[in-house]
DOFIMAR-6231 format. One line per field, with one value per residue (C-alpha): residue number from 1; x, y negated, z negated; residue in one letter. Coordinates in Angstrom, 2 decimals. Example, Ala and Ser with C-alpha at 12.3 -4.5 7.8 and 13.67 -1.06 7.14 Angstrom:
# DOFIMAR-6231
i: 1;2
X: 12.30;13.67
Y: 4.50;1.06
Z: -7.80;-7.14
aa: A;S
# end
This chain:
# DOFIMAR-6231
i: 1;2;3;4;5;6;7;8;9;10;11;12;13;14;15;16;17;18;19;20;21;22;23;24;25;26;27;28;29;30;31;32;33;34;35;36;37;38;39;40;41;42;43;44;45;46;47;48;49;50;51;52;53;54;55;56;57;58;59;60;61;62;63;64;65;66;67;68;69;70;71;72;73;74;75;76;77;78;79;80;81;82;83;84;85;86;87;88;89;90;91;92;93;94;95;96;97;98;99;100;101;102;103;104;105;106;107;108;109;110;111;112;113;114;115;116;117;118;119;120;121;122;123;124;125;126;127;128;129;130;131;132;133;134;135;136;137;138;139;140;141;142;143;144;145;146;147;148;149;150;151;152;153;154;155;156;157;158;159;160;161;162;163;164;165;166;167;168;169;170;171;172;173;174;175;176;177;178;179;180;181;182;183;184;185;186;187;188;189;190;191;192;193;194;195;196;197;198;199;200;201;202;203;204;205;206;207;208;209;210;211;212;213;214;215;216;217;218;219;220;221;222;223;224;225;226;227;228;229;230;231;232;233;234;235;236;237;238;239;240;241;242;243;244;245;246;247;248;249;250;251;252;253;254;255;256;257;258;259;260;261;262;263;264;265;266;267;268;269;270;271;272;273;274;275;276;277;278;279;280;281;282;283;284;285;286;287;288;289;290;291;292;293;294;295;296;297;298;299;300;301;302;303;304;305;306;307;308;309;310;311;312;313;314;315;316;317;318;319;320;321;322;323;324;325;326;327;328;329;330;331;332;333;334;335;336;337;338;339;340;341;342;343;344;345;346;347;348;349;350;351;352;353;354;355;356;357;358;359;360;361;362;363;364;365;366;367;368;369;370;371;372;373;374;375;376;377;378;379;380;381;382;383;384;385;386;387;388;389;390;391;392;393;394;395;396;397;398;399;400;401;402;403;404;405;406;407;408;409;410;411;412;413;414;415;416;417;418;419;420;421;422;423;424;425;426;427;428;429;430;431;432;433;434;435;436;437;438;439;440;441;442;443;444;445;446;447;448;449;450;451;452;453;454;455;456;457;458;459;460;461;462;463;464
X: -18.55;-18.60;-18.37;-17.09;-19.08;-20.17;-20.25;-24.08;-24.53;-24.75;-27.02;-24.21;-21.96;-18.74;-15.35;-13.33;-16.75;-16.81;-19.18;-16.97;-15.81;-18.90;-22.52;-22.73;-22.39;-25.09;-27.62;-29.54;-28.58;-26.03;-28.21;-28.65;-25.19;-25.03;-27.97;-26.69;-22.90;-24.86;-27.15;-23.62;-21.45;-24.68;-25.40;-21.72;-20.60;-17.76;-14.90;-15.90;-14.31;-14.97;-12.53;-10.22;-8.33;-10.39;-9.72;-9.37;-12.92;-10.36;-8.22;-11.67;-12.47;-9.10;-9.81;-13.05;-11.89;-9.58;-12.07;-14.36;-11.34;-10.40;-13.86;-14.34;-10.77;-11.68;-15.18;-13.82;-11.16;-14.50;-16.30;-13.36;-12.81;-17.37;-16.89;-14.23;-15.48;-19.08;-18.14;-16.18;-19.20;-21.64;-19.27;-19.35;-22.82;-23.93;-22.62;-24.88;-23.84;-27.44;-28.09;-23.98;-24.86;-27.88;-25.54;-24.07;-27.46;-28.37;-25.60;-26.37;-29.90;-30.73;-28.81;-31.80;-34.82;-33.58;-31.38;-34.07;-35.34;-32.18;-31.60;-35.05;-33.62;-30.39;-32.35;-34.54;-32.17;-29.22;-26.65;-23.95;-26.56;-27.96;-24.45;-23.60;-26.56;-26.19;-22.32;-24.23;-27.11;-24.69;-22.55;-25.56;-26.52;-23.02;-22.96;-26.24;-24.81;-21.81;-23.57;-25.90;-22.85;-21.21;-24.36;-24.38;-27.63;-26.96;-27.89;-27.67;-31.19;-29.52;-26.79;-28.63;-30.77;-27.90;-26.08;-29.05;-29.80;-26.39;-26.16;-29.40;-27.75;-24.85;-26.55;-27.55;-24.42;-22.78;-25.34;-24.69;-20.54;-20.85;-23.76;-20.89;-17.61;-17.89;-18.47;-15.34;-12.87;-10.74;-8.08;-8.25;-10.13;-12.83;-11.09;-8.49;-11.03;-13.10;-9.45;-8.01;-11.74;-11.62;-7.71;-7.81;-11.20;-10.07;-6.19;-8.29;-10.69;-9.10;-5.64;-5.86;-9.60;-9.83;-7.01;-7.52;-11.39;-9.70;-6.72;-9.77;-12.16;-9.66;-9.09;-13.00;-16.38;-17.04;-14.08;-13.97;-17.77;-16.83;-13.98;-16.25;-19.05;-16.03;-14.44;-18.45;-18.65;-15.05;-16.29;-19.31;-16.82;-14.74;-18.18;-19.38;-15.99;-17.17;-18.08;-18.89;-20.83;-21.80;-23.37;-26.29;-30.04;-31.19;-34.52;-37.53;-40.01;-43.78;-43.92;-44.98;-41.69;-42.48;-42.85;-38.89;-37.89;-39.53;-38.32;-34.82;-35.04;-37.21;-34.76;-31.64;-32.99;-33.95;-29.83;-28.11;-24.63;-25.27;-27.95;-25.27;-22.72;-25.19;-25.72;-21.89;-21.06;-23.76;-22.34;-18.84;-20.42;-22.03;-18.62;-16.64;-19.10;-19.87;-15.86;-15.89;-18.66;-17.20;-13.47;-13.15;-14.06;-11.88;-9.14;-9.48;-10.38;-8.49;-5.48;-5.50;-4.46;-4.94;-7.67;-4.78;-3.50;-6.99;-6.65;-3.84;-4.99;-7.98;-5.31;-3.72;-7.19;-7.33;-3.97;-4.81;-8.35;-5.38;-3.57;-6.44;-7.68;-4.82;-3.91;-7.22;-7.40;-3.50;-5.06;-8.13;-6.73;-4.43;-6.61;-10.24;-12.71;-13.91;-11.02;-9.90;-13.08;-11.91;-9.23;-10.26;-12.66;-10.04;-7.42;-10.56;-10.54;-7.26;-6.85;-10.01;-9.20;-6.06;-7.70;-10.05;-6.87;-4.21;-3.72;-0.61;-1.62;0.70;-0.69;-4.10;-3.15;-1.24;-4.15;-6.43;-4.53;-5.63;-9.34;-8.89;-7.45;-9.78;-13.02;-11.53;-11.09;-14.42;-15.66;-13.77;-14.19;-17.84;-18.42;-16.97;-19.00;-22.36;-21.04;-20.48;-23.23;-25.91;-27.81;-26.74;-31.02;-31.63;-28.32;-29.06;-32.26;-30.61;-27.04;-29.27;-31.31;-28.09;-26.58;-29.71;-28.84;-25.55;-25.69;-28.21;-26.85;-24.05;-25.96;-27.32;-23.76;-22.93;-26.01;-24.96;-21.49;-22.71;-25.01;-22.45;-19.91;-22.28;-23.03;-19.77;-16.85;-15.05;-13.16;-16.23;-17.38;-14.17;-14.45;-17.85;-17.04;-14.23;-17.08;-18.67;-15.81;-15.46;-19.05;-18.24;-14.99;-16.67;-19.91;-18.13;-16.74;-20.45;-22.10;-19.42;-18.91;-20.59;-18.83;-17.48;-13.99;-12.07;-12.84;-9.40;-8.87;-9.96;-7.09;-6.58;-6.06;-2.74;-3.69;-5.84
Y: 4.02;5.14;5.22;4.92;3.57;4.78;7.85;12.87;16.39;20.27;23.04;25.17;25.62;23.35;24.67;26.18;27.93;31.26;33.64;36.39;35.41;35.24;33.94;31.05;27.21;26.11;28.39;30.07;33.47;35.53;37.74;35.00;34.45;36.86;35.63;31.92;33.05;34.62;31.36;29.23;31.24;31.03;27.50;26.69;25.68;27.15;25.87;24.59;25.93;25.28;23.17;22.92;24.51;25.43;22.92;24.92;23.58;22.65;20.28;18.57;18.48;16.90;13.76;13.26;13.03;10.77;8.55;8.50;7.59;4.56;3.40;3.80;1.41;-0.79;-1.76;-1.84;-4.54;-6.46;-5.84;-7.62;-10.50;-10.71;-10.30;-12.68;-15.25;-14.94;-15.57;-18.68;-20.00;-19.48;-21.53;-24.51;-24.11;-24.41;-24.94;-23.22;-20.16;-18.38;-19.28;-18.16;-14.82;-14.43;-13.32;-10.64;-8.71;-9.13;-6.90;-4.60;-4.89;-2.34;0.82;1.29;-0.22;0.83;4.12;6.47;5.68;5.65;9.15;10.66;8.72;10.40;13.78;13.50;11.57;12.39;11.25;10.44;7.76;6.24;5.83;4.27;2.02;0.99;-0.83;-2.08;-3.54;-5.41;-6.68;-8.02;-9.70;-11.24;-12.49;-14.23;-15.60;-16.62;-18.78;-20.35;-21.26;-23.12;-24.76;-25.64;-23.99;-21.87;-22.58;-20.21;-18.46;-17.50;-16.19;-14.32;-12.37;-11.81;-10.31;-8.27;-7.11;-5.80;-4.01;-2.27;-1.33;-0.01;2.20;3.90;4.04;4.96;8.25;9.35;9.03;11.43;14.05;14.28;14.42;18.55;18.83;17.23;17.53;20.07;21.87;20.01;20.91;18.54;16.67;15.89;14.42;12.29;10.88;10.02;7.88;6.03;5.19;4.14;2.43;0.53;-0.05;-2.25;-3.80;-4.26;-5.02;-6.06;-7.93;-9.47;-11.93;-12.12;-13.74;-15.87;-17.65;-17.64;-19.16;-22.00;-22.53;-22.36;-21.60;-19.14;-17.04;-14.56;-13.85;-13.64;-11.44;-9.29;-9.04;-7.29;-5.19;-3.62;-3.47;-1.51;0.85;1.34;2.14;4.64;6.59;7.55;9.27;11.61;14.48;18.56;20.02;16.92;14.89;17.48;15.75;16.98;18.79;16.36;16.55;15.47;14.82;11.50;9.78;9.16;13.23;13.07;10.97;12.77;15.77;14.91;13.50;16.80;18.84;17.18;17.43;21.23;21.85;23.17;22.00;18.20;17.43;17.38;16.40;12.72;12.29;12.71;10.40;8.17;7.66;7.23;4.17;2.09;2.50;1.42;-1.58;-2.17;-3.54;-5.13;-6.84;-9.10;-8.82;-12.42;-13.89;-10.94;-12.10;-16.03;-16.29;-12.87;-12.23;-15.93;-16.14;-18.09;-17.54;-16.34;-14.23;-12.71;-11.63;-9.75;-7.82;-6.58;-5.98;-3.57;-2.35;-1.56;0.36;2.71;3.82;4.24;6.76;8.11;8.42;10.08;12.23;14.09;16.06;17.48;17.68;19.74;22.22;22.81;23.31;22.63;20.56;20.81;20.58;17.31;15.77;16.43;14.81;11.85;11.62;11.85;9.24;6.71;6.35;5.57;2.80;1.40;1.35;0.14;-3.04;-3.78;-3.95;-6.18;-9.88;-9.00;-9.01;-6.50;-3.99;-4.85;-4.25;-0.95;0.23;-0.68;1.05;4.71;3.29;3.32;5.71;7.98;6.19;7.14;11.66;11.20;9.67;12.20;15.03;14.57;13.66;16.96;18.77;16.99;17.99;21.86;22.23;20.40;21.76;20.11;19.46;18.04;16.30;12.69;13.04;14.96;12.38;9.35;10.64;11.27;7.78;5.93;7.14;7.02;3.40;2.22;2.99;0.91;-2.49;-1.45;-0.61;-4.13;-5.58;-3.78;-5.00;-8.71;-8.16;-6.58;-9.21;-11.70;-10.52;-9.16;-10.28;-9.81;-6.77;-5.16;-3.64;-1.94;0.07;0.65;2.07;4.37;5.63;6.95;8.39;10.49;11.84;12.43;14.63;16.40;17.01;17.84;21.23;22.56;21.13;21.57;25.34;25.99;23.96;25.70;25.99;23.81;25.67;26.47;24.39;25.90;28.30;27.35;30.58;31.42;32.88;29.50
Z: -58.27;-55.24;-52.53;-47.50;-45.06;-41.35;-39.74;-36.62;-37.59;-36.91;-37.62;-38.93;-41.99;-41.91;-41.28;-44.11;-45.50;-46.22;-46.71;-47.17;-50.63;-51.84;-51.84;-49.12;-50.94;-48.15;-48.56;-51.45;-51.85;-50.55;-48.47;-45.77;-44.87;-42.47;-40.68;-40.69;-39.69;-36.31;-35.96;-36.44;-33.56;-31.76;-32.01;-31.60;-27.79;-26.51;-24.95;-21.49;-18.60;-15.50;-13.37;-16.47;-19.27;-22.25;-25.10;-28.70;-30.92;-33.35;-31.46;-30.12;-34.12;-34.66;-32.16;-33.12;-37.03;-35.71;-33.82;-36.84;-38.96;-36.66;-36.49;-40.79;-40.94;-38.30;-39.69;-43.27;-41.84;-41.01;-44.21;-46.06;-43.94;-44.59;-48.38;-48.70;-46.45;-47.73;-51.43;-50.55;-47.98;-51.09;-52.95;-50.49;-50.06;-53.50;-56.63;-58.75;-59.81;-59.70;-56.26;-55.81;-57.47;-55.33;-52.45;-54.47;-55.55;-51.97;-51.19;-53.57;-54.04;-50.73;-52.42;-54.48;-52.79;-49.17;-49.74;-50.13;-46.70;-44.99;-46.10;-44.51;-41.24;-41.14;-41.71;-39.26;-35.78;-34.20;-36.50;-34.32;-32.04;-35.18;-36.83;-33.16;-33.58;-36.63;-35.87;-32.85;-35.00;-37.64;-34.90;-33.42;-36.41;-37.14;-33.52;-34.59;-37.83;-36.28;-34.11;-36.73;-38.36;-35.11;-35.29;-38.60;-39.51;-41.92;-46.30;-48.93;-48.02;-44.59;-46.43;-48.67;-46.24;-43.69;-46.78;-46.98;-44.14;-43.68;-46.96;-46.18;-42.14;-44.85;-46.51;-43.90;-41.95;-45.12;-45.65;-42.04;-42.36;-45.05;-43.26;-40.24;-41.77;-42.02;-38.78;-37.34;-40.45;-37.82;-39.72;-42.35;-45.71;-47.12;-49.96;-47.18;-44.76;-47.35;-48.94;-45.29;-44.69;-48.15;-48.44;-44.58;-45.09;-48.94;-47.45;-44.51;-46.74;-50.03;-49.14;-45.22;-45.01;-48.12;-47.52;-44.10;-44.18;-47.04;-44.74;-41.84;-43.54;-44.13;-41.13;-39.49;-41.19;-37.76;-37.57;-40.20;-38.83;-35.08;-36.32;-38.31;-35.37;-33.25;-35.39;-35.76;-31.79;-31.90;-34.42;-32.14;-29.39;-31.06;-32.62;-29.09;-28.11;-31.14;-29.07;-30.50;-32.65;-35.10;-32.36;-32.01;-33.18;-36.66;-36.47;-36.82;-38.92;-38.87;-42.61;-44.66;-45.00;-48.69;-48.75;-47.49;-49.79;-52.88;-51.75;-51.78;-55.47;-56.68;-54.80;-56.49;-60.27;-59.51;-58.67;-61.28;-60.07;-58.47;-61.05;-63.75;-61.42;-60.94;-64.49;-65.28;-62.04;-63.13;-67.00;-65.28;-63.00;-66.25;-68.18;-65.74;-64.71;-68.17;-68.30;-64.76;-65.34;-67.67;-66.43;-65.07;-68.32;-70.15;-67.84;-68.80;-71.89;-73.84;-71.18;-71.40;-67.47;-64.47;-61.66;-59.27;-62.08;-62.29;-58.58;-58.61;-61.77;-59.90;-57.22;-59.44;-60.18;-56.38;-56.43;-58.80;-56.85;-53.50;-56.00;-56.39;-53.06;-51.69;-55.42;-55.36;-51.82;-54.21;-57.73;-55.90;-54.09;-57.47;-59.76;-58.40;-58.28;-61.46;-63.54;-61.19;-62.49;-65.89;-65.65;-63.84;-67.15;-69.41;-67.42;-68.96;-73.18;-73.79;-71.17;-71.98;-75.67;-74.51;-72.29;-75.06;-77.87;-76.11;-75.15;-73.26;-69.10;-67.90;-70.12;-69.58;-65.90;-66.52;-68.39;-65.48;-62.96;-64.67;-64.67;-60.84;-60.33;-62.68;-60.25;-56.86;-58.08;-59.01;-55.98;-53.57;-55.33;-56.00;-52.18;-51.03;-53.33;-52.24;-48.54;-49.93;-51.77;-49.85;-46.41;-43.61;-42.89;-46.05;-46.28;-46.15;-48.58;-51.31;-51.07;-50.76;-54.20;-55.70;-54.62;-56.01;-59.45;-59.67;-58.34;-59.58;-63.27;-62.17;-62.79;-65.33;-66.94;-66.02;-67.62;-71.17;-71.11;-70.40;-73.65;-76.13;-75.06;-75.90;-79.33;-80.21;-77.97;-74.95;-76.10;-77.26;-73.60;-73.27;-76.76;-75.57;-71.90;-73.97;-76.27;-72.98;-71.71;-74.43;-74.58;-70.81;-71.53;-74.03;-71.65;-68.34;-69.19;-69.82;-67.66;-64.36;-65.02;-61.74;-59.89;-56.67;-55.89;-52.63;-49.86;-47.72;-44.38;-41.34;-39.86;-35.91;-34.27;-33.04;-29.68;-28.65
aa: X;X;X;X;X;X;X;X;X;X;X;X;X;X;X;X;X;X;X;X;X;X;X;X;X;X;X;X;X;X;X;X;X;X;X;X;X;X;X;X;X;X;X;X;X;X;X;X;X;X;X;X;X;X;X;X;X;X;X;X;X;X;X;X;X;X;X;X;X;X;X;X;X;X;X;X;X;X;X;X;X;X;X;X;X;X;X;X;X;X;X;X;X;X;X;X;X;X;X;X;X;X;X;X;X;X;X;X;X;X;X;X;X;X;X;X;X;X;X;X;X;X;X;X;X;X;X;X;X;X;X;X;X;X;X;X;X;X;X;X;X;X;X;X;X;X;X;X;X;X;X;X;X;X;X;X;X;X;X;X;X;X;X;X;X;X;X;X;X;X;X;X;X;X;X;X;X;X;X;X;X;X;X;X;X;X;X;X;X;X;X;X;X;X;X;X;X;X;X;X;X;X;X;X;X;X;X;X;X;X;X;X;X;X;X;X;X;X;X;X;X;X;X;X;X;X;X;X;X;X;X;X;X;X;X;X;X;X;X;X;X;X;X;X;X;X;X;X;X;X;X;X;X;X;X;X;X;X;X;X;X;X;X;X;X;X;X;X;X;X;X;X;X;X;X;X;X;X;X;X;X;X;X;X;X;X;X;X;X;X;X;X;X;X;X;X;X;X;X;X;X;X;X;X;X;X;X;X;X;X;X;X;X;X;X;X;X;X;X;X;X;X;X;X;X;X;X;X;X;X;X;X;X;X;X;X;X;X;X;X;X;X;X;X;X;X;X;X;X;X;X;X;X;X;X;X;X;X;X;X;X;X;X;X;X;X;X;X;X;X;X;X;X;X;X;X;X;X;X;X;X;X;X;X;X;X;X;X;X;X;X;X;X;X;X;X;X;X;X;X;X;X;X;X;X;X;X;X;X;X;X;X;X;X;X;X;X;X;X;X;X;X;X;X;X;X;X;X;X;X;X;X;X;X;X;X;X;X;X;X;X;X;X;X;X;X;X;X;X;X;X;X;X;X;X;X;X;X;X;X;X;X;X;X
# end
């Protein structure tokens, strides 16, 4: 499961790199890091100045990390007041429960159709304006919502399209977060940088938004919207401070889109270390949804447990991935990024098997907690490794190929559990999601044996 949300690019390798060690992550052989070390100092600004004290690259990294940081929490604060209040105005709109479950594949409906495309566009603009126009477009089209609903214009079908329209804004803002991290992560290393975005961006949805747009929306239909239309023009506010080496334009290209978006997917089965890496990520994503999917009725009916009851075990849920988030950048540097993986695979059979066995909720819930936490070492570790591995040119095609099949076996996970349940029972997903998780620990060792290892933070020099 994966996945942060909004974030412009370099030409050159990110800090904490080295060529020295060894053949180059970002190129193909080791002969050509030379030659892109000399194209890196030489496409890299210095300090200016002119009329002031020079300022260190590394401390302009640091504040522009931080901006990007502020402006991943502040949005996610908006995107859980949105989901919360959205799922609550489908409810008073309709009470049909296809029409109510329309909204949801809206949302999710644009990482596969859409995703592709987005990831040619961050390839091919200058990622720091598109990421900037992006929180300007979805505040724009909150603004709009928020005044259809004043007006009391608004039915499910507006609902549905406004939910996908910003989903498919998402996806790219989402792609282009990820293509600049490197180049304004600082001193810090990778798996640092991608756990400060998610645990600041899941503490402000998960545990700040959520029941925020819940007490709004009682209070007025329009608030939660007009609150999530600002926090989107904030977040556009704070990306333009970004300044260095990630707000430079990617090269453009003349080639057929479609050609792009091929490329990216040919290019990503042809890697020996992320091809594997997807198919592992993707297996991980359909057990775990496989057991979501029906966790509401798993909740009610086996746990035997009320609706509110239900709500703080997916809380629970949520603390485990914030373990997670902030464990991995640890487990990492420890013991590397393929050996966290491992164990974030292994955290999974027991608990499942676990879940799947009791009636008693707070072990269902203590069992839950690993599955989160397992989900949120995958999803940092594997992002640093897609920013490692992958050139900084062909960034967003390669990570949008990658996301389209690692999320688009998520539904499908989803769609298996619903059918087992139905033919077996509500326990049966879990044993099923376990059997998965074992193939998966028994796989990953093979296949993530060339994994690379962290790379170290950048060292700010003492004399600067």
């Amino acid at each position: 499961m994966t996945g942060t949300r909004r974030r412009a690019t370099a030409s050159h390798a990110p800090p904490g790199s080295s060529c020295a060690s060894g053949p180059c992550r970002r190129t193909r052989s080791p002969r050509s890091c030379g030659a892109e070390a000399v194209r890196s100092r030489r496409a890299s600004p210095g300090p200016r100045t002119r009329g002031r004290a020079a300022v260190p690259a590394s401390s302009r990294d640091d504040r522009a990390f931080l901006h990007l940081w502020c402006a991943t929490g502040v949005s996610g604060l908006g995107d859980g007041v949105r989901f919360a209040a959205f799922a609550l105005f489908a409810a008073v709109l309709t009470s049909d429960p296809l029409l109510v479950s329309l909204v949801t594949v809206a949302g999710q409906l644009p990482w596969l159709c859409v995703g592709p495309f987005a990831g040619v566009l961050v390839d091919r603009f200058d990622r720091r304006g598109t990421l900037w126009a992006c929180d300007v477009a979805r505040a724009a089209v909150m603004a709009c919502f928020t005044v259809l609903t004043l007006l009391d214009r608004v039915d499910i079908t507006t609902l549905t399209v406004t939910a996908f329209l910003l989903s498919s804004i998402e996806t790219l803002a989402d792609n282009l977060s990820q293509a600049i991290t490197p180049e304004v992560i600082g001193s810090r290393s990778l798996d640092s940088a991608n756990s400060w975005l998610f645990g600041g961006q899941f503490i402000t949805s998960e545990f700040l938004g959520t029941p925020l747009g819940t007490l709004l929306f009682s209070m007025t239909y329009a608030l939660p919207f007009t609150v999530d239309a600002v926090t989107f023009a904030l977040s556009a506010a704070l990306i333009l401070r970004i300044r260095g080496s990630g707000a430079r334009p990617a090269p453009r290209t003349a080639r057929p889109v479609v050609a792009d978006m091929a490329d990216g997917v040919r290019r990503l089965l042809r890697h020996r270390v992320l091809r594997p890496l997807c198919l592992l990520m993707g297996m991980l994503n359909f057990a775990v949804l496989g057991v979501l999917g029906v966790a509401v009725l798993y909740a009610l009916e086996v746990l035997r447990v009320s609706q509110t009851t239900y709500g703080l075990l997916m809380t629970v849920v949520a603390v485990g991935g914030l373990i997670g988030l902030f464990v991995a950048p640890v487990l990492a540097a420890r013991i590397g990024h393929g050996r966290t993986l491992l164990v974030a695979f292994a955290l999974c059979p027991l608990p499942l098997v676990v879940g799947g066995a009791t009636s008693d909720p707070l072990v269902a819930a203590a069992a839950l907690l690993f599955v989160g936490v397992s989900v949120s070492l995958g999803n940092v570790v594997t992002t640093t490794v897609r920013q490692t591995l992958i050139p900084p040119g062909m960034f967003g095609r390669m990570n949008a190929a990658y996301r389209l099949f690692v999320n688009g076996l998520a539904p499908l996970g989803a769609f298996a559990g619903g059918i087992v349940a139905q033919q077996y029972s509500l326990r049966a997903p879990f044993y099923l999601a376990a059997a998965v998780c074992v193939l998966l620990v028994l796989a990953a060792p093979r296949l993530l044996r060339d994994l690379p290892k962290p790379a170290a933070p950048a060292r700010v020099p003492s004399g600067e």
